[in-house]
C-alpha positions, 0 to 999 in steps of 0.5 A: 671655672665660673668666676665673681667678676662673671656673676657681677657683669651679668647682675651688673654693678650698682653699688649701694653704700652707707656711711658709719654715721648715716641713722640707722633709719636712714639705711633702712629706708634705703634698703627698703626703697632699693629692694636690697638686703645689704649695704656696703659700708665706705668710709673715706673710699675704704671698706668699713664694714657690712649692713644686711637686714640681720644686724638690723632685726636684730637691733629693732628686736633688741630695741622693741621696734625702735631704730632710735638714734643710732648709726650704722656704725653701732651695728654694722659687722665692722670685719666684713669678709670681702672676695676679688673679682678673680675669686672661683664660684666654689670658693665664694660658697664655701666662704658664704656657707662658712661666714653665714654670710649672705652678703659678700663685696668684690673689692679690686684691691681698695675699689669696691666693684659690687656685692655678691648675693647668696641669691646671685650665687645661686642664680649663677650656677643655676644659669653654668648648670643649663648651660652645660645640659644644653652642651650635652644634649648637643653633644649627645645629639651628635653622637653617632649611632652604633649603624653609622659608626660600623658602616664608615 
């Protein structure tokens, strides 16, 4: 069973964060410049909440483009659902498939480890199904055919 600590050393663990009270501005830039879809919220070395690039259409919709002078704190999802490094593959799907979540932290207890995509997710499975085929087709390549099977 694939788990999420599997997926993190193959994406490895760059952590992108914010603080409560970094402008939203500031947390769009850094999205933008990091080509990522999400931050972590920290707060003295606890998990706050999540910022992806939904709460933040939808404060520039709600604000007619203008991301003023408002903090992550306004807008972030403040009860983020988080997985642990142990957390199944199916498990995490279902999460994600259930929360409209795209974006999920692996904390270990109250260290946060990384995030986990939507995207990751399903680069993994991609990556566990070929696997699979190609252990089948070496299988089925070393399958003995019905002549050797009766001749041994």
């Amino acid at each position: 069973m694939l788990k999420v600590s599997e997926i993190l050393r193959v994406k490895g663990h760059t952590l992108y964060t914010a603080s409560p009270d970094m402008p939203i501005l500031r947390a769009l830039e850094t999205m933008s410049e990091q080509d990522i879809g999400s931050l972590v919220v920290m707060e003295h070395g606890e998990l706050v909440g999540m910022l992806t690039f939904r709460e933040i259409i939808r404060h520039l919709h709600d604000n007619h483009g203008i991301t003023g002078t408002n903090t992550v704190r306004s807008i972030m999802d403040d009860a983020p659902v988080s997985v642990s490094p142990n957390t199944d593959a199916d498990e995490v799907q279902r999460l994600m498939l259930d929360k409209h979540a795209r974006y999920m932290p692996v904390m270990d207890g109250p260290t946060l480890m990384g995030v986990i995509s939507f995207y990751d997710m399903a680069q993994a499975i991609v990556a566990a199904q070929q696997f699979e085929n190609n252990m089948l087709k070496a299988y089925i390549r070393d399958w003995p055919s019905d002549s050797e099977a009766a001749s041994s």
